[in-house]
N, C-alpha and C positions, 0 to 999 in steps of 0.2 A: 556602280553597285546599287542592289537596292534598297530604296531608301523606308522603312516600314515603319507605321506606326501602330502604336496598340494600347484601345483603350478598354481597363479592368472596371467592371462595377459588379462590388461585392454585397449589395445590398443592405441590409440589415448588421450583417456580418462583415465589417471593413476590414477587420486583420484578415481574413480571403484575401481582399483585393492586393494587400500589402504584398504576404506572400507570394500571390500568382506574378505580381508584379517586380519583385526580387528574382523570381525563376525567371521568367524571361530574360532582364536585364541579366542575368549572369551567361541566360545560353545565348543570347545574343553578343554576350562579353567574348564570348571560346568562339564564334567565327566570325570576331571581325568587323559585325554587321553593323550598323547605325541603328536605330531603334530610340526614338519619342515613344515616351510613355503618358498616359493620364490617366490616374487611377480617382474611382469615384466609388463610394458605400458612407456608413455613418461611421463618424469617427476618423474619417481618413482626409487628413491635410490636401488641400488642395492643391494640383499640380495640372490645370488645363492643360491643351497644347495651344501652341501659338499660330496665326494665323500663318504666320513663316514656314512653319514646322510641315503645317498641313499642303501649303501649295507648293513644298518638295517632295514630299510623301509618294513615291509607288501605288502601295497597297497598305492595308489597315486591317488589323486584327480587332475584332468584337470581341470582347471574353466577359462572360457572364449574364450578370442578367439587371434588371432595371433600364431607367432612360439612357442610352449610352449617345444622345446626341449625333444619330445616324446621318440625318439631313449634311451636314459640314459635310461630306468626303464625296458628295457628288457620285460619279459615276468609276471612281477611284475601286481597285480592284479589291475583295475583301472575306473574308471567312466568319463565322461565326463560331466559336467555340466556348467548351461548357467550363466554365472556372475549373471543376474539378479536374480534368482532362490535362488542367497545364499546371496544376501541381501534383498532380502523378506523373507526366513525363513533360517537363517545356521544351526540352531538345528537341524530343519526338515531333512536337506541332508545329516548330520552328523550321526544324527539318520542312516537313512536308508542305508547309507554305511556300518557305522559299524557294522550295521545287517545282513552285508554277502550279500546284495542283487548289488551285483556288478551291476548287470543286470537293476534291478529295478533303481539306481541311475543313470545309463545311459541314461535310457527314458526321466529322464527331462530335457536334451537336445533340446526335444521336447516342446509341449506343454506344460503347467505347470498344474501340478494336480491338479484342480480345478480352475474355473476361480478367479483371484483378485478381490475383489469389492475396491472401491474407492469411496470415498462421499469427496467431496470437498467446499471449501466457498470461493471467491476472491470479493477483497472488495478496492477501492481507495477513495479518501477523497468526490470527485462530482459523485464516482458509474457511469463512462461511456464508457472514451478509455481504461484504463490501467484493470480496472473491468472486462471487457469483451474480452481481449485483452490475459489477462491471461487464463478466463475459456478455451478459443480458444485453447492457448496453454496447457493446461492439458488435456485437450479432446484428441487432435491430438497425443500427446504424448501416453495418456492412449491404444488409440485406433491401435496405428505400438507395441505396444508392451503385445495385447490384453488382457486389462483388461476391466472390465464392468466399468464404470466411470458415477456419477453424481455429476453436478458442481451448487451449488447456489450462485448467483450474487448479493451483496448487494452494496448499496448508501447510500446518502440522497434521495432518493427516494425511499430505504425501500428495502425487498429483493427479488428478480424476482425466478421462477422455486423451489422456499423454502422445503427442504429436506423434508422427512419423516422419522416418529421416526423408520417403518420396516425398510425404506433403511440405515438409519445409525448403527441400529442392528445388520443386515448383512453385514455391512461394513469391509472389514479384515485394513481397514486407513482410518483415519479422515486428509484431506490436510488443510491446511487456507494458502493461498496469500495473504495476506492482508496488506496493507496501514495505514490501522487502527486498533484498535481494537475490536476485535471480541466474543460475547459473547459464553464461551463453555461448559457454564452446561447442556446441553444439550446430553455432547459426555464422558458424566460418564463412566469409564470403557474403556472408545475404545482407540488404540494405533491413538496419536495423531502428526503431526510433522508441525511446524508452519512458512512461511519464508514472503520476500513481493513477491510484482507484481513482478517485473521485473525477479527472479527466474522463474516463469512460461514462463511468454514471451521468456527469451532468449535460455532456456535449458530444456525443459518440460519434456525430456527423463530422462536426468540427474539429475531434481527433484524425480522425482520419485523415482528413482535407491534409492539417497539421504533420500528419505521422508520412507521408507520402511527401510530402514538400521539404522535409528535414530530416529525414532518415540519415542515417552513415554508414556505411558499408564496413560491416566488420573484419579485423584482420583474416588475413588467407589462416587455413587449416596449417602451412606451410610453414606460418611465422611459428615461432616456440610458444609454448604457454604462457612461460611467466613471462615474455613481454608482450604478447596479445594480451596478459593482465595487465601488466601495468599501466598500459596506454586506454583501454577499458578502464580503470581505476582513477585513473588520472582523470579524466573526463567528467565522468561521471562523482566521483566522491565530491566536488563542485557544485554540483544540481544534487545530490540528495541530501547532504548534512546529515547531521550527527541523530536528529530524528528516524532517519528511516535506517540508518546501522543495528540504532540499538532496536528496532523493530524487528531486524533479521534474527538477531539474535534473540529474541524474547519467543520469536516463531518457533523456533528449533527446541528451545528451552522447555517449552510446553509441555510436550509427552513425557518428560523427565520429571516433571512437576506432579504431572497428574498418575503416569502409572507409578513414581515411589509413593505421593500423598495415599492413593486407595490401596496400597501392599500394606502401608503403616498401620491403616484403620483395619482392614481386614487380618492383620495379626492381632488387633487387641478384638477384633470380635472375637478370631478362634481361640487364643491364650489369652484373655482377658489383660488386663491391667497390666500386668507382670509378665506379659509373653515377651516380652525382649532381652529381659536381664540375663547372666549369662546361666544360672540354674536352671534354667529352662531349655537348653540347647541340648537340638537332638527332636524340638517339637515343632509340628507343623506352623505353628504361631509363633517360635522363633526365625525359621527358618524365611516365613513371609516377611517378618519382618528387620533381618538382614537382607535381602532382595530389596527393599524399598528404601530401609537409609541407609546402607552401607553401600550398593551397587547405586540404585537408581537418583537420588538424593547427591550421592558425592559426586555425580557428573553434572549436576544441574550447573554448577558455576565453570565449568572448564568448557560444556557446552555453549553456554552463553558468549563468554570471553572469545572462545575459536568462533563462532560464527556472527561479529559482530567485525572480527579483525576482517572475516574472508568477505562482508560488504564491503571493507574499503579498497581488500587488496587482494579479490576475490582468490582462487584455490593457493597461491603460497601463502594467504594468513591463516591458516587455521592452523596446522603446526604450532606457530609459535603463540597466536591466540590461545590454543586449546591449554599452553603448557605454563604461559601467565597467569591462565584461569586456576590450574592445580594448584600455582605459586598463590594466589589468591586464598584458595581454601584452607592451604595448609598453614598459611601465615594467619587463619581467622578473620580475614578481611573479607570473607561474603561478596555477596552479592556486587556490592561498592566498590570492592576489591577487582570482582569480575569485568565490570563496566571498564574501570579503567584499564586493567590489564589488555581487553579488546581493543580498546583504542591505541593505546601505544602498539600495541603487534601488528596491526593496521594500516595504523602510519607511518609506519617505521619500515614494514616492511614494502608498501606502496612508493617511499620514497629509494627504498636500497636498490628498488627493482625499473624503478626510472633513470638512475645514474649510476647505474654498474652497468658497464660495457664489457661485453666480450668479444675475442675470435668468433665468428660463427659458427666455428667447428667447437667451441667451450658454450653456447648458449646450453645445452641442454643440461648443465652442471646446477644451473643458476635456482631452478626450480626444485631439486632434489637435493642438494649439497650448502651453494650461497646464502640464498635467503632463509630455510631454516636455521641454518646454524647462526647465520649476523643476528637476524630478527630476534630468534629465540635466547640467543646471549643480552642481547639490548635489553630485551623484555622482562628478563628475567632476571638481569642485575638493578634495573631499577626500579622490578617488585621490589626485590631485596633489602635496596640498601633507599630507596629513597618513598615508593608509593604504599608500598605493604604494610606498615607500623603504623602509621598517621593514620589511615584507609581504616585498620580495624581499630584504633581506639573510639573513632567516629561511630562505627557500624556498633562498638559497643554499647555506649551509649543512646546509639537510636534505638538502639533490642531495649537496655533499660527502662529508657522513657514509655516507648510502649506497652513494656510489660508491666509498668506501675503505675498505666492510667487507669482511671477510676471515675466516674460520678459527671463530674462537670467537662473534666478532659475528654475521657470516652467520646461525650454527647457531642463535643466539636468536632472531634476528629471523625464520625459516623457523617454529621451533618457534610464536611469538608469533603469524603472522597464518595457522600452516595451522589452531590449534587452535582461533582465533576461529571460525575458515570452518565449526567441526562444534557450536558450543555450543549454538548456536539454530536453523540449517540456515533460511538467510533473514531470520531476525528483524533487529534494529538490530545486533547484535555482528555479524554477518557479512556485515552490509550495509556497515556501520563499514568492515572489512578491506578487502572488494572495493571500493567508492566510493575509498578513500584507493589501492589500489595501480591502479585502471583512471587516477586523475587522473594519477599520477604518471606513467604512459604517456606523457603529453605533454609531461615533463620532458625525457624521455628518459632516465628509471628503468623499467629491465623487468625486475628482479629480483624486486620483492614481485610482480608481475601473476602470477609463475608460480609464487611458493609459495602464495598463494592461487587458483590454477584446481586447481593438481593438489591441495592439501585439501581444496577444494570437492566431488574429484570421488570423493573416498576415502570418506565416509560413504556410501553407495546404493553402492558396486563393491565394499566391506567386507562390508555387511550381503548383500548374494545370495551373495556368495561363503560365509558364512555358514552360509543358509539348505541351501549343498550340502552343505559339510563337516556341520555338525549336525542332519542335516534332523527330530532329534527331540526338538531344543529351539523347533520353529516348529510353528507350526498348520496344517493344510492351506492356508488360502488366503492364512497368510505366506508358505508356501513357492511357491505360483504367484507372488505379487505381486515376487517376488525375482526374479522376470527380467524384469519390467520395472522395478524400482530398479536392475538391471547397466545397460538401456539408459539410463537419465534420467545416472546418473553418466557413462558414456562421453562425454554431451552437456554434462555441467557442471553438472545442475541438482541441487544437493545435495537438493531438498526432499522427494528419492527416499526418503528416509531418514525423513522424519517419521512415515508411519503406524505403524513402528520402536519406533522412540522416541518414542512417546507409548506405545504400548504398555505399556511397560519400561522408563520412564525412568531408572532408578538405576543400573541396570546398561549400557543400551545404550550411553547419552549419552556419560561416561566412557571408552568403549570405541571411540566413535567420537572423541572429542578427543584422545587418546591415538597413534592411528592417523594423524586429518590434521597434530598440530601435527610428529611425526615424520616424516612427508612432504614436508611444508614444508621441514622443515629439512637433510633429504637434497638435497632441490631445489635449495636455495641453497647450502651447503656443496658441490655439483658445478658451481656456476657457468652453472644453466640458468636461463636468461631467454625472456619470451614478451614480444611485440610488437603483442597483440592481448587484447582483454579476455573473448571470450567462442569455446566453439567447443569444449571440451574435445577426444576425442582426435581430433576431425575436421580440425583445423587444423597437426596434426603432421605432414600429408604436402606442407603448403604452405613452399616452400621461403623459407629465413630469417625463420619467424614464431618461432619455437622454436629458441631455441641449445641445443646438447648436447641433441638429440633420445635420445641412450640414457641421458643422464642424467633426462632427464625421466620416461621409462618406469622406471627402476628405481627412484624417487623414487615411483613411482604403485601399482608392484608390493610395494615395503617396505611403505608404507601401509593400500594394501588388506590385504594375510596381515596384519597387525598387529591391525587392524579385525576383521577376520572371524576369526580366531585369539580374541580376546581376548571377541567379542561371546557365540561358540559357547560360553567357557570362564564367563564369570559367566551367563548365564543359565539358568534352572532348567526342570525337561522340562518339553515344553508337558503341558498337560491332556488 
């Protein structure tokens, strides 16, 4: 037999080498074959081969790129191939070596035999910066390292460019970035590999390498739903934690938030004050606003609850999510309430649907019949009788304390959630803030929703302002980029600020926390409240979204000079 060696150099980038170097030994594993490996990049343990190794050696595989120490293998038979090649297919190159085709194994140095297709989903909890931010980066990546690439964009606003069933047919990878979760019966059959946003954004290249070397082939169309879920859930509820469930759910939750908050405001524009009470029914100002808390408002917690279950235990949790969440509201346990009712329906029903076995000819009961009825019974007796009571004495109390701060409290709690809003601009700490004061909306807490929009919207409205006052501590194409960081802040979407502060981190960050937690705290110490979770300044001409509308401006204007004062004054001239 022949005896082959193969040496990996991943350059710069070791975990490449790792990778490429696991794929072969595995395909070399399935025939059999003998195969000395030496893998060389930074970071990657060393594993020469031995002088023994190489004067039994056949032929020798090159993969990649740097010094690979060519001179050792003499006149010994050998290919060169391109790292990427062999963690998109090792079988494939292995094959073709072993078949003598020295020659043939060498051309994929080049171009690679056939183009890649890629069908991709990227997905954050408001579908905007990080959404878009990523497909960007999957594209740019797909396209230097020429594959064909389709990216669909999903929110709460639903999903933009929406695949087609040819193109993920054709697909040789199903990608998901996603924040949340994503539904994938869709991608029956197709090798799948799943990560969030911020892998696309920071490493698109090295996604890919990644997403191609460790894919998993999702269950056939054939297998039943609920256990192509549960094996899906199983998996995965592992790698995403309890952060990116409640994520899903916060996603979903959104439009429930925002179209009841503005039905609310816009029945007291048209029936003033008193458009709700029930003397009034019969008028357009009551009727908007039955539509907003009675319809739209009482689903916000049963939304949230069912789609936080169906992260864990994708399409059989939501049922029994959705009916924990009702059990939630109607027991007065909120929001709090809702969190936990999604997760027990979740996990409960992820584990029902992992160890209930059936006849083959009984699977198709499990998804219609088993698991809502176990899940929703479980769920629902230990709202009842054990999380429900506790949950709202809690949530009572939280509603108190905040509705009887004042003066000193206010100015903390302002400082605390505008300065989370700039740490990470998106990440978990300002995902944290926003997710805890959008729930509270539904309490009928509107005090944090608006020290966190307007800190949200203080990092990008800081930094351009900035880029004007100092335009000679920014680079040229900082200083273009700064007027579109003025419009993303106006909109609310802090992540305006990130190409910023990545920049410059020591200095920018600092300067933006600085800016929004003192924003915050103006905001609340004036007694301005917002009624709606997203919209920044576009929502301030909408009447009763925004109390003390000039307190919110000057809350927004302190922030901003603060920011852009403070950003201009540490950082050092550009180059």
């Amino acid at each position: 037999m022949t005896q082959v060696l193969a040496v990996v150099g991943g350059g710069d980038l070791g975990l490449h080498a790792v990778l490429a170097g696991e794929a072969l030994r595995e395909a070399a594993g399935r025939r059999n074959q003998p195969l000395d490996l030496e893998l060389r990049g930074k970071g990657v343990p060393g594993t020469a081969l031995s002088a023994g190794a190489i004067a039994r050696a056949d032929a020798v595989l090159l993969v990649g790129e740097g010094d690979l120490d060519e001179g050792r293998f003499g006149a010994m038979r050998r290919a060169r191939i391109r790292i990427e090649d062999v963690l998109t297919d090792a079988h494939a190159v292995l094959d073709r070596f072993l078949g003598g085709a020295g020659e043939a194994a060498a051309a994929t140095d080049g171009a690679p035999s056939g183009r890649r297709r890629i069908v991709a989903i990227t997905s954050c909890p408001t579908g905007i910066a990080h959404t878009f931010m990523a497909a960007e980066g999957i594209q740019a990546a797909a396209e230097a390292l020429g594959y064909a690439v389709r990216v669909e964009t999903q929110g709460s606003v639903g999903a933009r460019d929406a695949l087609t069933a040819e193109e993920i047919a054709a697909a040789d990878l199903v990608l998901i970035a996603a924040d949340t979760g994503v539904d994938r019966t869709r991608f029956a059959g197709k090798r799948l590999y799943a990560t969030n946003t911020k892998a696309a954004i920071r490493d698109g290249k090295g996604l890919l390498a990644t997403a191609f070397a460790e894919a998993q082939r999702q269950p056939d169309a054939g297998t039943t739903a609920a256990d192509g879920s549960a094996r899906q859930a199983a998996a995965e509820e592992k790698k995403a934690g309890a952060y990116k469930h409640l994520m899903t759910g916060v996603s979903f939750m959104l439009p429930f938030v925002v179209a009841g908050g503005l039905l609310i405001a816009l029945a007291f524009a048209v029936g003033g004050i008193d458009a709700m009470k029930p003397d009034h029914a019969g008028t357009l100002g009551f009727a908007l606003g039955e539509i907003g808390a009675k319809a739209a408002f009482a689903l916000i917690v049963p939304v949230l609850a069912g789609y936080i279950a169906f992260s864990i235990a994708d399409r059989p949790g939501i049922a029994p999510g959705m009916i924990g969440g009702m059990l939630a509201a109607n027991l007065q346990a909120g929001f709090l309430g809702g969190i936990a009712a999604g997760f027990i329906a979740g996990t409960t029903t992820a584990f029902l649907n992992r160890h209930i076995r059936l006849h083959r000819n009984l699977e198709g009961l499990k998804p219609v019949l088993i698991l809502p009825l176990l899940a929703t019974a479980v769920t629902g007796l230990l709202m009842v009788y054990v999380v429900g009571v506790p949950v709202a004495a809690i949530l009572a109390a939280l509603t108190d304390w905040l509705r009887s701060m004042q003066g000193a409290s206010a100015v903390v709690l302002g400082l605390v959630l505008g300065g989370m809003m700039a740490v990470d601009m998106g990440g978990p700490v300002n995902k944290a803030a926003y997710a805890s004061a959008a729930a509270l909306i539904a309490s009928g807490i509107t005090a944090p929703m608006a020290a966190v929009m307007i800190g949200g919207m203080t990092p990008p409205l800081g930094i351009a302002l900035a880029t004007r006052l100092f335009p000679g501590r920014f680079s040229q194409a900082e200083r273009e980029a700064g007027g579109a960081a003025a419009v993303l802040g106006a909109a609310f979407v802090t992540e305006g600020a990130i190409p910023f502060a990545a920049a410059d981190p020591l200095r920018v960050i600092p300067a933006m926390v600085a800016g929004s937690a003192l924003a915050g705290a103006v905001a609340l110490s004036l007694g301005v409240e917002l009624k709606v979770p997203h919209g920044g300044l576009f929502v301030l001409p909408i009447p009763n979204a925004v109390t003390n509308v000039p307190g919110a401006l000057i809350a927004l204007v302190v922030g901003t000079l603060v920011t852009g004062l403070l950003v201009g004054l540490l950082k050092t001239r550009a180059a």
